[in-house]
PDB file with SEQRES, HELIX, SHEET and CRYST1 records, atoms N, CA, C and O in Angstrom:
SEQRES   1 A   79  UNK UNK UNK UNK UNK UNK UNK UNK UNK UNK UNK UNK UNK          
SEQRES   2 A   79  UNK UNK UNK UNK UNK UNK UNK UNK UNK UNK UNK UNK UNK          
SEQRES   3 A   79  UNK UNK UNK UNK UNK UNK UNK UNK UNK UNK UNK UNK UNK          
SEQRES   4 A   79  UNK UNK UNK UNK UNK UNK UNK UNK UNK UNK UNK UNK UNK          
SEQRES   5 A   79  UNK UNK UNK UNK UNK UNK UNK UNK UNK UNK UNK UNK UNK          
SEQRES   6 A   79  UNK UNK UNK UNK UNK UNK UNK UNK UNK UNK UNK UNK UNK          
SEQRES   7 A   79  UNK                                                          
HELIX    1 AA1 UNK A   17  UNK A   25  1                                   9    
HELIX    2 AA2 UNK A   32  UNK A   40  1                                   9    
HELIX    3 AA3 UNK A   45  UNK A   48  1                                   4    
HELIX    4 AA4 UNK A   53  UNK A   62  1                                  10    
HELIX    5 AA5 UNK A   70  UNK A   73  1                                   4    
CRYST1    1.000    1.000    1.000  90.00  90.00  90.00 P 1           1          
ATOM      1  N   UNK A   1       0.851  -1.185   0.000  1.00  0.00           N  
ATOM      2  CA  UNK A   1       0.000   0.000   0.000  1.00  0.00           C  
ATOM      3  C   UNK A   1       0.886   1.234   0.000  1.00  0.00           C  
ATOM      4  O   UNK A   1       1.027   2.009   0.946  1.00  0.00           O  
ATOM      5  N   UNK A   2       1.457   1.307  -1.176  1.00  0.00           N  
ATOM      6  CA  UNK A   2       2.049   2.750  -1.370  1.00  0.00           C  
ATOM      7  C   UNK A   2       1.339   4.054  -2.027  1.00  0.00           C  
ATOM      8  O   UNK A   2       1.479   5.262  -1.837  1.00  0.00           O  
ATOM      9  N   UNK A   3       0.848   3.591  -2.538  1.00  0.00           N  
ATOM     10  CA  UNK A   3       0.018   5.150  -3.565  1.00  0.00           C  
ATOM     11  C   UNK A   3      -1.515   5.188  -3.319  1.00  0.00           C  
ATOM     12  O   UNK A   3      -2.304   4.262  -3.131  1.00  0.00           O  
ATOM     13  N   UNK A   4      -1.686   6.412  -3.372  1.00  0.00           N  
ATOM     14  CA  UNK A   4      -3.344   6.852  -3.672  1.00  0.00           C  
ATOM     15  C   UNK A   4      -3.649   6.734  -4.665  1.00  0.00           C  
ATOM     16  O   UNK A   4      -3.078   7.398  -5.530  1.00  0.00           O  
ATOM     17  N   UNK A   5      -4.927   5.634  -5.090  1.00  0.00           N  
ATOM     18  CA  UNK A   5      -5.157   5.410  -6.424  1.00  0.00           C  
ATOM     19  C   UNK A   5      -4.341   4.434  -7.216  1.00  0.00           C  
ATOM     20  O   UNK A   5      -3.322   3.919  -6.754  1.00  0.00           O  
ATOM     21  N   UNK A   6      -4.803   4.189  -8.414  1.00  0.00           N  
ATOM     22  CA  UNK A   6      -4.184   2.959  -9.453  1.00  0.00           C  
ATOM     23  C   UNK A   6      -2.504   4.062  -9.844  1.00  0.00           C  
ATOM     24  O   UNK A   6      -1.372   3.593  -9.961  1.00  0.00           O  
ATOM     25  N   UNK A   7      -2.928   5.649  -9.971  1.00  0.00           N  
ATOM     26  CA  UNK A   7      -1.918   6.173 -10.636  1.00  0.00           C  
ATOM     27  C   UNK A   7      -1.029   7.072  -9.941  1.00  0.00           C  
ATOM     28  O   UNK A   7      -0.187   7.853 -10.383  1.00  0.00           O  
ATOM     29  N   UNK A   8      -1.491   6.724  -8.420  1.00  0.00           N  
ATOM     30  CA  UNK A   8      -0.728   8.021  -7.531  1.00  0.00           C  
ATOM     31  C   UNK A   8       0.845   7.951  -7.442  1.00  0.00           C  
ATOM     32  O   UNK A   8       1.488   7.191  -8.166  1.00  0.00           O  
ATOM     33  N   UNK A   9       1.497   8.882  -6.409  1.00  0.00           N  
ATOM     34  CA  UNK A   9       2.787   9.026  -6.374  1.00  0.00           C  
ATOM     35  C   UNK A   9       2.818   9.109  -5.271  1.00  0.00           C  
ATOM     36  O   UNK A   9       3.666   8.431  -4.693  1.00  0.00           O  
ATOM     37  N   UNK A  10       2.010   9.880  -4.559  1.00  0.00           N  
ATOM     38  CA  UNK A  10       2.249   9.813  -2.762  1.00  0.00           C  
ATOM     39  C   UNK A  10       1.978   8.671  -2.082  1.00  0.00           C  
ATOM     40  O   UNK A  10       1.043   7.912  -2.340  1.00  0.00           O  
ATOM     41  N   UNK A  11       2.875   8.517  -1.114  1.00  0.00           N  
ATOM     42  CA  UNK A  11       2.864   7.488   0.121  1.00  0.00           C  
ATOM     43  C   UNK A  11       1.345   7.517   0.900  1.00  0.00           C  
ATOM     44  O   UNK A  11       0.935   8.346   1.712  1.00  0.00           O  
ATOM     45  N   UNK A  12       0.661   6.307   0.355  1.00  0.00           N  
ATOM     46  CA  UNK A  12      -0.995   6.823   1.050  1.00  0.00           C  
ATOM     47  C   UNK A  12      -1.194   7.145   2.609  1.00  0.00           C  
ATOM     48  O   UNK A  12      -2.284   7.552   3.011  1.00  0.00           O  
ATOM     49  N   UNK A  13       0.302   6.878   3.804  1.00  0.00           N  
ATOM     50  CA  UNK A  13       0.579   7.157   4.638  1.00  0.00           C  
ATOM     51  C   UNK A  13       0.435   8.342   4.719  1.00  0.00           C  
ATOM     52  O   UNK A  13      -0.094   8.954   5.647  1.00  0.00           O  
ATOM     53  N   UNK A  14       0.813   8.691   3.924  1.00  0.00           N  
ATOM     54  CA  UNK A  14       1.090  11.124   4.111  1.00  0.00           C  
ATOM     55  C   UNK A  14      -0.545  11.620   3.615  1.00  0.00           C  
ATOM     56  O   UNK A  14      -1.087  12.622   4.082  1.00  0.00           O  
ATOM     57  N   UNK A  15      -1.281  10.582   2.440  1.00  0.00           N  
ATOM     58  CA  UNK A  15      -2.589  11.688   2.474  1.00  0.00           C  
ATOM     59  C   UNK A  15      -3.005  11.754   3.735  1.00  0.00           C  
ATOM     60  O   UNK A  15      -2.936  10.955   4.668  1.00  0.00           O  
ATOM     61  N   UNK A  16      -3.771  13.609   3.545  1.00  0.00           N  
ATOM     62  CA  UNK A  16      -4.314  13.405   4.745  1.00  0.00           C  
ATOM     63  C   UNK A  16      -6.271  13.605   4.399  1.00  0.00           C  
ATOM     64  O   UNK A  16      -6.841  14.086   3.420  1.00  0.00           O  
ATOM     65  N   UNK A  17      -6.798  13.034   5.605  1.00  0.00           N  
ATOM     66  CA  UNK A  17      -8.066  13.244   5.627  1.00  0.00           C  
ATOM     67  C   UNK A  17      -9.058  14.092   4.273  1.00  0.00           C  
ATOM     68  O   UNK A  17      -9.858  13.552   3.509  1.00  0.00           O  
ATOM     69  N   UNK A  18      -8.805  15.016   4.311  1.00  0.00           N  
ATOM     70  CA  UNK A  18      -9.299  15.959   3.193  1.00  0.00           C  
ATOM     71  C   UNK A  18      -9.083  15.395   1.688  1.00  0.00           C  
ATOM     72  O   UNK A  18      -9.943  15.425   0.809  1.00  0.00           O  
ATOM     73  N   UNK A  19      -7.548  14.788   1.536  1.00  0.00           N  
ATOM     74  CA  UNK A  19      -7.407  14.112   0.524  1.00  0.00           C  
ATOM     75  C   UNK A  19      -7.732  13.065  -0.112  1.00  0.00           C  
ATOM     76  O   UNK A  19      -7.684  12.873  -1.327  1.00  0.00           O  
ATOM     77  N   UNK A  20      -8.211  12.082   1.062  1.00  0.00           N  
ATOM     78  CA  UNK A  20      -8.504  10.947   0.879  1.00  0.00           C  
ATOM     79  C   UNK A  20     -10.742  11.012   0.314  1.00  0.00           C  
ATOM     80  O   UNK A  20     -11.411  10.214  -0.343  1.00  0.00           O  
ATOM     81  N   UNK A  21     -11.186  12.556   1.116  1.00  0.00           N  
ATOM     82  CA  UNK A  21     -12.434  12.488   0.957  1.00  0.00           C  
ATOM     83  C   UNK A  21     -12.651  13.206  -0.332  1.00  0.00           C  
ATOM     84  O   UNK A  21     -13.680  13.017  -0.982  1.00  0.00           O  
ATOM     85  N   UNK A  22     -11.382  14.312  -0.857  1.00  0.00           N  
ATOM     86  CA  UNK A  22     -11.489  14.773  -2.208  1.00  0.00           C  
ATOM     87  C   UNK A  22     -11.521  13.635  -3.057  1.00  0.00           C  
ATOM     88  O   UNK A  22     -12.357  13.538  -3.955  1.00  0.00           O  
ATOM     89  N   UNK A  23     -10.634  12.738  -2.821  1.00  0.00           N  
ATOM     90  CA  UNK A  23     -10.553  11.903  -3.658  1.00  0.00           C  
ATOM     91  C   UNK A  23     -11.923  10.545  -4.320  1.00  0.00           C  
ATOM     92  O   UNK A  23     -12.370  10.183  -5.408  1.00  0.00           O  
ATOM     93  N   UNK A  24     -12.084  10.267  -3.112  1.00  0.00           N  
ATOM     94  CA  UNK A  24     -13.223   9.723  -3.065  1.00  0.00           C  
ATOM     95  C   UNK A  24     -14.574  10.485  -3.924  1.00  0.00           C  
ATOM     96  O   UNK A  24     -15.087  10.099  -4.974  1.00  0.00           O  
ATOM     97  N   UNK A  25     -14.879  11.489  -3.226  1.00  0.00           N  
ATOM     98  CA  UNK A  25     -15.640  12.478  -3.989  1.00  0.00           C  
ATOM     99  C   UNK A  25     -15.595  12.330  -5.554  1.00  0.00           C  
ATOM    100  O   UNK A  25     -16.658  12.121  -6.138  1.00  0.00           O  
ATOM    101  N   UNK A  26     -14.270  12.439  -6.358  1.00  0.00           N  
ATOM    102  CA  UNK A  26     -14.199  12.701  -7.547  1.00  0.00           C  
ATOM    103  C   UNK A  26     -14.312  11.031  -7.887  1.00  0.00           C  
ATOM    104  O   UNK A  26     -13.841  10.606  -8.942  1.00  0.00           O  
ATOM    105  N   UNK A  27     -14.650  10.567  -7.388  1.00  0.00           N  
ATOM    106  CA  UNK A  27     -14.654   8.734  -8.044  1.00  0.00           C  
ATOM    107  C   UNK A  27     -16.510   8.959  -9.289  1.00  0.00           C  
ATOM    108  O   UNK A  27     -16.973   8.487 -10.327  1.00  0.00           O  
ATOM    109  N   UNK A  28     -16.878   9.940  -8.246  1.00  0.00           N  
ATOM    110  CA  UNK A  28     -18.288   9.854  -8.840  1.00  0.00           C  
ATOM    111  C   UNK A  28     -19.258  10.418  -8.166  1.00  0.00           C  
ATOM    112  O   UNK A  28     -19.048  10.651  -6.975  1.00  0.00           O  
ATOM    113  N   UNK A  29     -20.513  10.764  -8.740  1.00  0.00           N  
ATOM    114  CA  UNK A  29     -21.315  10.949  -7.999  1.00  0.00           C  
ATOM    115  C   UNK A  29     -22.582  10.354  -6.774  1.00  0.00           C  
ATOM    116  O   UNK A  29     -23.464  10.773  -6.025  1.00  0.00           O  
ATOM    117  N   UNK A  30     -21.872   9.028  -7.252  1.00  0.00           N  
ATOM    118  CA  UNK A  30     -22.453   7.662  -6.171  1.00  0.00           C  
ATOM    119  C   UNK A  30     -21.321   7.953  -5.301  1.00  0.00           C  
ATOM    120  O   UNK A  30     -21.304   7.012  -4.508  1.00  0.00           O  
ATOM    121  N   UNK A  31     -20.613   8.543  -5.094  1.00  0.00           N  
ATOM    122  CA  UNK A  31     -19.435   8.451  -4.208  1.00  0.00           C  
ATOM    123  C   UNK A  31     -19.559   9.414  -3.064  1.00  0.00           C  
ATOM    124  O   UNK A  31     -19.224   9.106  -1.921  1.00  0.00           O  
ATOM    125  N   UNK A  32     -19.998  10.468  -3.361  1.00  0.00           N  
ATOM    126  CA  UNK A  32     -19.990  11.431  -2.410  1.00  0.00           C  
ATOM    127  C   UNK A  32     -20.694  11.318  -1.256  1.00  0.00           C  
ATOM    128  O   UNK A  32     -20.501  12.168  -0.386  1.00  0.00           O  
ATOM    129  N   UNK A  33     -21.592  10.305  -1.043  1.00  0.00           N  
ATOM    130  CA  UNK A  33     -22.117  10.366   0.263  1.00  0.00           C  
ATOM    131  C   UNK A  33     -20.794   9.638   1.188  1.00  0.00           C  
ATOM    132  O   UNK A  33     -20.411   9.836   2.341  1.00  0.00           O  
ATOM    133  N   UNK A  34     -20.181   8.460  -0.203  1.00  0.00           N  
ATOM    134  CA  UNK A  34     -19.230   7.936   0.572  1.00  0.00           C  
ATOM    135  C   UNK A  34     -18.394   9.009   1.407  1.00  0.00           C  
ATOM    136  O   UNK A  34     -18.249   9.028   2.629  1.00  0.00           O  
ATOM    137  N   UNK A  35     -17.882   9.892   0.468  1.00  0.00           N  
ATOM    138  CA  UNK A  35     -16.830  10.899   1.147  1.00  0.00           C  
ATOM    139  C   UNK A  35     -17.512  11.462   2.479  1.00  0.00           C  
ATOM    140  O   UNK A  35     -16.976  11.539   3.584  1.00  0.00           O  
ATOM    141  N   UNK A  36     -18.594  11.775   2.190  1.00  0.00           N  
ATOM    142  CA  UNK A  36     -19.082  12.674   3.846  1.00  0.00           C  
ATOM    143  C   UNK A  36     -18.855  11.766   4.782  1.00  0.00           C  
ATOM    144  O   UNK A  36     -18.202  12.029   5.792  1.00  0.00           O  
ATOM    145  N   UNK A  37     -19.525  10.255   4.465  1.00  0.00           N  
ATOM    146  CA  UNK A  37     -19.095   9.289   5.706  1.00  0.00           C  
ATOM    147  C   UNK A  37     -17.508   9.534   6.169  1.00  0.00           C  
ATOM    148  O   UNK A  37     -17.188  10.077   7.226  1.00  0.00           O  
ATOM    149  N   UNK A  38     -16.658   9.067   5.248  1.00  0.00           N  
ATOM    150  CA  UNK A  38     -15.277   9.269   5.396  1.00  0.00           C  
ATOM    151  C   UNK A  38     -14.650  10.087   5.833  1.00  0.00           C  
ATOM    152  O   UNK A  38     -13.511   9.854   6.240  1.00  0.00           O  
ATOM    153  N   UNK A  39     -15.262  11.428   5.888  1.00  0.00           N  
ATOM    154  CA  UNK A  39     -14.802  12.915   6.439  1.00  0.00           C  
ATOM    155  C   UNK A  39     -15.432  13.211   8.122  1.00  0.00           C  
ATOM    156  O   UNK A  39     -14.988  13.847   9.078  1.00  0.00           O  
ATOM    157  N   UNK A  40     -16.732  12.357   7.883  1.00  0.00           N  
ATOM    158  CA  UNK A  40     -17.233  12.417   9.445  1.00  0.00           C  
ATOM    159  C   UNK A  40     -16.469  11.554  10.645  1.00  0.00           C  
ATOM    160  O   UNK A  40     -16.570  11.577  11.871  1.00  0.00           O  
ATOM    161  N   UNK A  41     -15.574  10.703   9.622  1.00  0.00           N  
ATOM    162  CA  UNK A  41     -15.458   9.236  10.434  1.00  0.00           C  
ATOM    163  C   UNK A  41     -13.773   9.574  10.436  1.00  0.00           C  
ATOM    164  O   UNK A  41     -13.153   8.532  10.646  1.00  0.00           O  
ATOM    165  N   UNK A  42     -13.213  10.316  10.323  1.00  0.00           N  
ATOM    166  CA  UNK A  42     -11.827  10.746  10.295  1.00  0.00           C  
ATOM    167  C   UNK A  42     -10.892   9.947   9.366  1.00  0.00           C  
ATOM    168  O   UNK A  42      -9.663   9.987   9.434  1.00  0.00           O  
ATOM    169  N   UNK A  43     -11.632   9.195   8.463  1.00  0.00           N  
ATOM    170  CA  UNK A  43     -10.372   8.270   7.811  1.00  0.00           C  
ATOM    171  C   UNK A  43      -9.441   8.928   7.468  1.00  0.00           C  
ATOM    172  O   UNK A  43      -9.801  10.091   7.283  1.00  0.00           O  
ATOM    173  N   UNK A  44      -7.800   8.683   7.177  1.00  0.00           N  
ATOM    174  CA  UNK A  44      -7.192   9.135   7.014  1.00  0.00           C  
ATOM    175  C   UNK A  44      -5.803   8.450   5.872  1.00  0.00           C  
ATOM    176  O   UNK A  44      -6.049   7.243   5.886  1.00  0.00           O  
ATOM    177  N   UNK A  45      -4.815   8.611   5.152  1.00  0.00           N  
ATOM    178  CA  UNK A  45      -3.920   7.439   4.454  1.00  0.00           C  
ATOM    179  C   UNK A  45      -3.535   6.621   5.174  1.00  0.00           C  
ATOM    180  O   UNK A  45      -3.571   5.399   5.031  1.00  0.00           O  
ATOM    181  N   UNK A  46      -3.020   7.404   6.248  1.00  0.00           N  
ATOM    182  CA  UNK A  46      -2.363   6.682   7.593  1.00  0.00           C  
ATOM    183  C   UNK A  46      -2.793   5.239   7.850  1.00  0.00           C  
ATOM    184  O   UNK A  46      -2.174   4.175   7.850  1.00  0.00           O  
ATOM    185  N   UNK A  47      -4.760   5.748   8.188  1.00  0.00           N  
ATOM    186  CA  UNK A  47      -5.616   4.509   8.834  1.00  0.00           C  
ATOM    187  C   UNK A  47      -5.646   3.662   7.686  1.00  0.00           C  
ATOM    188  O   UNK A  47      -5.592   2.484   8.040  1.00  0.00           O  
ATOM    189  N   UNK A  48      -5.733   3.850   6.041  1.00  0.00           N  
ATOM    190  CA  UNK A  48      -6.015   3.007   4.987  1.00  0.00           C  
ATOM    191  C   UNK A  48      -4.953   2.260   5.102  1.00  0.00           C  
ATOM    192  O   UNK A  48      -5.348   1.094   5.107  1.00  0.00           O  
ATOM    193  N   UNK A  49      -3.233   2.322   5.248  1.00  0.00           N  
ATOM    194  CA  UNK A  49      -2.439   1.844   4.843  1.00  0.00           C  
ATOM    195  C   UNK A  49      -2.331   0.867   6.158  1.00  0.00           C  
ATOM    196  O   UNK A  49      -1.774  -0.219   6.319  1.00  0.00           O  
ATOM    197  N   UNK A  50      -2.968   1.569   6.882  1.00  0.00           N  
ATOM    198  CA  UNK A  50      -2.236   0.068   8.198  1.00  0.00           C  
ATOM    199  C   UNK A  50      -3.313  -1.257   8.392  1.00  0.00           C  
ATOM    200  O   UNK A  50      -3.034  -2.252   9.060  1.00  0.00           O  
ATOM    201  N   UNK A  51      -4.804  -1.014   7.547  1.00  0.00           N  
ATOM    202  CA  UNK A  51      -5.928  -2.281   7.406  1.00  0.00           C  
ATOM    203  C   UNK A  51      -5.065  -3.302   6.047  1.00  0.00           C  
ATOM    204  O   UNK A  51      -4.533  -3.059   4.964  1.00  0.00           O  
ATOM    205  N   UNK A  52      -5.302  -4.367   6.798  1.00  0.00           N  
ATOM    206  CA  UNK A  52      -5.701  -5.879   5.817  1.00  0.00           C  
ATOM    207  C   UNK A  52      -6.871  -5.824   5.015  1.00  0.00           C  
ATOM    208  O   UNK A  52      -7.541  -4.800   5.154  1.00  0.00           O  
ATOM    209  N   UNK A  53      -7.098  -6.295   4.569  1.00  0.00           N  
ATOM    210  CA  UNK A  53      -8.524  -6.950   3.377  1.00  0.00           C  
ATOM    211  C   UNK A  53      -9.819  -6.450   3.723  1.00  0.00           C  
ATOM    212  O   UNK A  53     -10.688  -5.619   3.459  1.00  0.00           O  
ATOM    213  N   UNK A  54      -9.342  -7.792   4.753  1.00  0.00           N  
ATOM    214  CA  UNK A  54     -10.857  -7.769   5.864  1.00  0.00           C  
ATOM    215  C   UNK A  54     -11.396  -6.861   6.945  1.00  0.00           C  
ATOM    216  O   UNK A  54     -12.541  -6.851   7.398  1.00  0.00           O  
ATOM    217  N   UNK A  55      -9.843  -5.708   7.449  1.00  0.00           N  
ATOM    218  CA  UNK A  55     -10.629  -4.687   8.001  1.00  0.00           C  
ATOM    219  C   UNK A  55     -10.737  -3.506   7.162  1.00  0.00           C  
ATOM    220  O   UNK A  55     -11.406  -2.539   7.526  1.00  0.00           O  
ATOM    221  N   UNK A  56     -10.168  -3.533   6.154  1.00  0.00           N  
ATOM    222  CA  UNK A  56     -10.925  -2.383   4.967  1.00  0.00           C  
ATOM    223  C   UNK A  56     -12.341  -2.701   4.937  1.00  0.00           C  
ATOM    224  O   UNK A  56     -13.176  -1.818   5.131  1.00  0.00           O  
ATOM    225  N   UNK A  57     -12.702  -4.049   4.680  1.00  0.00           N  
ATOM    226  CA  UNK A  57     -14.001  -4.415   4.233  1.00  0.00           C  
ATOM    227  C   UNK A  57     -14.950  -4.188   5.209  1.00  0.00           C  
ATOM    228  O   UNK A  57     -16.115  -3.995   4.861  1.00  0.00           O  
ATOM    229  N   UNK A  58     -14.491  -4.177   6.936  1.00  0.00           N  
ATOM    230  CA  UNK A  58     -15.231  -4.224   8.002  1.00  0.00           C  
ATOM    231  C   UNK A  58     -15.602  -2.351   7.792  1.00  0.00           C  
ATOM    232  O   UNK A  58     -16.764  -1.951   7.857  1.00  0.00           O  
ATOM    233  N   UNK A  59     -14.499  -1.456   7.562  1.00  0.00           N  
ATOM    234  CA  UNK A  59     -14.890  -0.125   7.360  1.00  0.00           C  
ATOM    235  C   UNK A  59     -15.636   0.393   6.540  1.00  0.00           C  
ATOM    236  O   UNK A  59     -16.298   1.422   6.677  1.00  0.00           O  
ATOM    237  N   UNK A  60     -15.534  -0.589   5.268  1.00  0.00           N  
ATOM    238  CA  UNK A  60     -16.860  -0.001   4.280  1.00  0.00           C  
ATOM    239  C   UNK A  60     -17.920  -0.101   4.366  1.00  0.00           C  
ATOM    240  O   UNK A  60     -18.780   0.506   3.728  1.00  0.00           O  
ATOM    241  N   UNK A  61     -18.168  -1.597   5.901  1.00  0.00           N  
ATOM    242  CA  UNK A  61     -19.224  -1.655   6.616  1.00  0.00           C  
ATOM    243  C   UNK A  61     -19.605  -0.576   7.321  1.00  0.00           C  
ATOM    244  O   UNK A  61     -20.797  -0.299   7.184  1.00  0.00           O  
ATOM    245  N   UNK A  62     -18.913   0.203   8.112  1.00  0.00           N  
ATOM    246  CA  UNK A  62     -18.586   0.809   9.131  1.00  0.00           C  
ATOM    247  C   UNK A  62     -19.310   2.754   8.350  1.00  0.00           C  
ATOM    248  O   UNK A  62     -19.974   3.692   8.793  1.00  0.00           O  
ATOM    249  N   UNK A  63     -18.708   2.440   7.211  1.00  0.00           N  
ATOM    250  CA  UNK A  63     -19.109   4.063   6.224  1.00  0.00           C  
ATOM    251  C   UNK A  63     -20.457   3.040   5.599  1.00  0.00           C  
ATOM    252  O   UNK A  63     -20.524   3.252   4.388  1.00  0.00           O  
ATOM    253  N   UNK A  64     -21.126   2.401   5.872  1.00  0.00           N  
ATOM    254  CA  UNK A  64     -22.372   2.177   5.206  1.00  0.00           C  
ATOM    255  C   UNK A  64     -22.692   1.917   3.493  1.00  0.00           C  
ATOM    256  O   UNK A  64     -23.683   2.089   2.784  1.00  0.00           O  
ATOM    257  N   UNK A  65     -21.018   1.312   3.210  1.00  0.00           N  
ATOM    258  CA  UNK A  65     -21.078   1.085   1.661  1.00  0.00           C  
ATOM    259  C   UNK A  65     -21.310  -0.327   1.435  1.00  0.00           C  
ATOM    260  O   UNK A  65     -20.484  -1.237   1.516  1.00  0.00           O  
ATOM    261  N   UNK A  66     -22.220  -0.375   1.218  1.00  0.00           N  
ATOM    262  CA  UNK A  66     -22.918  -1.469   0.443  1.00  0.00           C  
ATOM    263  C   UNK A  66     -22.812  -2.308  -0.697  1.00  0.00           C  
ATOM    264  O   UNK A  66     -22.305  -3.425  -0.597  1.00  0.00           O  
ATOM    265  N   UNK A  67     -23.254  -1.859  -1.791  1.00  0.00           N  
ATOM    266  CA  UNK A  67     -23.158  -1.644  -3.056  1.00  0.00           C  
ATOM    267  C   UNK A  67     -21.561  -2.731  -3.546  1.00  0.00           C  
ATOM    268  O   UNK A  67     -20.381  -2.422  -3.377  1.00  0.00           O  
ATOM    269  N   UNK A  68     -21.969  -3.639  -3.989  1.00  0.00           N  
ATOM    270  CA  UNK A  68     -20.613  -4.424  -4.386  1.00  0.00           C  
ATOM    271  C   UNK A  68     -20.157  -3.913  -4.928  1.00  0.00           C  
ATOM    272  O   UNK A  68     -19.281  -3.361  -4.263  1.00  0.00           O  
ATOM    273  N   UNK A  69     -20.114  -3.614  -5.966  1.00  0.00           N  
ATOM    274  CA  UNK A  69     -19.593  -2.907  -6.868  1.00  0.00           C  
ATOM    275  C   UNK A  69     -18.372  -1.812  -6.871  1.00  0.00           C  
ATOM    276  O   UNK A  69     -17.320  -1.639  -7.487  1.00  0.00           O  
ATOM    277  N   UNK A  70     -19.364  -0.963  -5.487  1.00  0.00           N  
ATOM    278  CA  UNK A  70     -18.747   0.673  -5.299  1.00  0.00           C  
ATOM    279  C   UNK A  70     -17.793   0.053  -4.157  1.00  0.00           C  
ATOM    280  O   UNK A  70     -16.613   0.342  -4.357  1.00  0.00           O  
ATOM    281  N   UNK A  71     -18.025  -0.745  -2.983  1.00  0.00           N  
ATOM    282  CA  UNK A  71     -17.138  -1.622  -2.714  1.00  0.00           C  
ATOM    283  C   UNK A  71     -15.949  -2.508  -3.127  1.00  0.00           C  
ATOM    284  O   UNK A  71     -15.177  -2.954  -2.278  1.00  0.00           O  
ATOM    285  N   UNK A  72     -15.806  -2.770  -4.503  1.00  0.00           N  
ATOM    286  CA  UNK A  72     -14.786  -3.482  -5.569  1.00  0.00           C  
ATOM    287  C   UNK A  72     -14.033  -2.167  -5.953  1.00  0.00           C  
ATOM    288  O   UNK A  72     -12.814  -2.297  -5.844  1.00  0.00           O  
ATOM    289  N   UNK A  73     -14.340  -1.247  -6.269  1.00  0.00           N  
ATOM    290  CA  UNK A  73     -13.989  -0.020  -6.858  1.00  0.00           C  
ATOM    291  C   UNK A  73     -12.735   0.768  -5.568  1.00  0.00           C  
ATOM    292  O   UNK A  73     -11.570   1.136  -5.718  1.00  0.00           O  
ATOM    293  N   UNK A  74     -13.454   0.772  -4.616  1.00  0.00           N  
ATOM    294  CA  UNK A  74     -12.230   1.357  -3.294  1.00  0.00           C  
ATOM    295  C   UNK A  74     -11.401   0.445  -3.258  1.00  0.00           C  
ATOM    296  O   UNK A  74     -10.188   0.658  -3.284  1.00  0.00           O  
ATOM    297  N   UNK A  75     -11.904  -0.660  -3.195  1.00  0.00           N  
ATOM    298  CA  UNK A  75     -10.707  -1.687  -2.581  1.00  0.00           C  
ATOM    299  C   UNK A  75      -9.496  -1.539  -4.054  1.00  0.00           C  
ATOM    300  O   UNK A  75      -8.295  -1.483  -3.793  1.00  0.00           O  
ATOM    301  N   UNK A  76      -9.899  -1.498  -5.307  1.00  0.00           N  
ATOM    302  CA  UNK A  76      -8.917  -0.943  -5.964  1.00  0.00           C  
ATOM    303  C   UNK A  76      -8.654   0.360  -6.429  1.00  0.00           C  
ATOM    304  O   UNK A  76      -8.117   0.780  -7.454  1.00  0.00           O  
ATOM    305  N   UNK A  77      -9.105   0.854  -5.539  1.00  0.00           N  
ATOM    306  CA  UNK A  77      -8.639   2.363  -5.424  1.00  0.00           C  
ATOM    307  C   UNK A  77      -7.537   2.470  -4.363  1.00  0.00           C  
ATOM    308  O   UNK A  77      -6.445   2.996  -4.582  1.00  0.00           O  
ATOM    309  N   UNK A  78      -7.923   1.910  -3.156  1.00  0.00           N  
ATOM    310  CA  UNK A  78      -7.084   1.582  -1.997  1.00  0.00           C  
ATOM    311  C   UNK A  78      -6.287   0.149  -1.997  1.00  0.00           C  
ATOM    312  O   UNK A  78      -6.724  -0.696  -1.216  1.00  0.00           O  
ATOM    313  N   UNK A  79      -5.322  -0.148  -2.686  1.00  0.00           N  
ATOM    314  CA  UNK A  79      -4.954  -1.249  -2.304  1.00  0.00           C  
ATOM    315  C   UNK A  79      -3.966  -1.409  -1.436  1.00  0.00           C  
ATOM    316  O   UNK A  79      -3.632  -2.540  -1.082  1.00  0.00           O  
TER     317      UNK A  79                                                      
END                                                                             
């Protein structure tokens, strides 16, 4: 888990909060409720880079993402 995104350059350790919910945001417009969850809930690169699989997956529980799909989509957004 080094980069933000399939094409990033930064250490997803250093985004911070704001970046991670801009980012999200621009995935789409099914996305943005995601981001408010994410911005309410403090995620941060820091917190993305230090989860396994299964507690990414427990957090997308956690932000109320559902949706397989939009769920398949973070997890390779965040890998």
């Amino acid at each position: 888990k080094t980069n933000m995104g399939n094409n990033g350059s930064t250490p997803l350790e250093s985004i911070s909060k704001q970046q991670v919910v801009d980012y999200v945001a621009n995935l789409g417009d099914k996305f943005v409720d995601y981001a408010k969850a994410v911005d309410q809930n403090g995620v941060d690169g820091d917190l993305l880079a230090a989860m396994e699989e299964d507690e990414f997956n427990e957090t997308l529980d956690d932000l109320g993402i559902s949706s397989r799909l939009h769920r398949r989509k973070l997890l390779r957004e965040f890998p």
